[in-house]
C-alpha positions in Angstrom: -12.3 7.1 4.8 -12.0 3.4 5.9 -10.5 2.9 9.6 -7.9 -0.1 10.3 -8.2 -2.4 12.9 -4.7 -3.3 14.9 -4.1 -6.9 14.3 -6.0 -7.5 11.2 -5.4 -8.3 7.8 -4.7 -4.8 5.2 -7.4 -4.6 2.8 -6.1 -5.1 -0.4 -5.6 -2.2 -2.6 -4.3 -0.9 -6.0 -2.0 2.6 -6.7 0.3 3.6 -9.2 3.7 4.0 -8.6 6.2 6.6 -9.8 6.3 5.2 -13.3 2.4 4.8 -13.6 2.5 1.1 -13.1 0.4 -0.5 -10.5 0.8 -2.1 -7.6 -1.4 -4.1 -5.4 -0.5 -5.1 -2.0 -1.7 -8.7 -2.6 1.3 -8.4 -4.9 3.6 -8.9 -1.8 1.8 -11.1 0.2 3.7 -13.7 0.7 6.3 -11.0 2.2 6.6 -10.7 5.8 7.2 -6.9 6.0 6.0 -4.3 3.4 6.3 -0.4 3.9 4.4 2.4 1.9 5.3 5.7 2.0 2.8 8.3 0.5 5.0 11.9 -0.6 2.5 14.5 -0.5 5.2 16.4 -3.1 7.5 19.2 -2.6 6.5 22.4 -1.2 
C-alpha cells in the first residue's frame, strides 16, 4: 500500500463510481476541496 505524505500533492488515481463510470481525481483539480468516502457495504 502506498503511504501519503502531509502537505503533498494526491497521486492521481482512477475508480468507478456507483454507476460503473470512472472517476479520476485529476478530474477535479482545479477544485479547492474534494472528499472521497469509501463504503465498505452493509453488514
Amino acid at each position: 500500500m502506498a503511504s501519503i505524505e502531509l502537505n503533498k500533492q494526491a497521486p492521481d488515481f482512477e475508480i468507478d463510481d456507483f454507476k460503473s463510470n470512472t472517476i479520476r481525481l485529476s478530474d477535479y483539480k482545479t477544485k479547492k476541496n474534494v472528499l472521497i468516502v469509501f463504503n465498505r457495504g452493509f453488514v
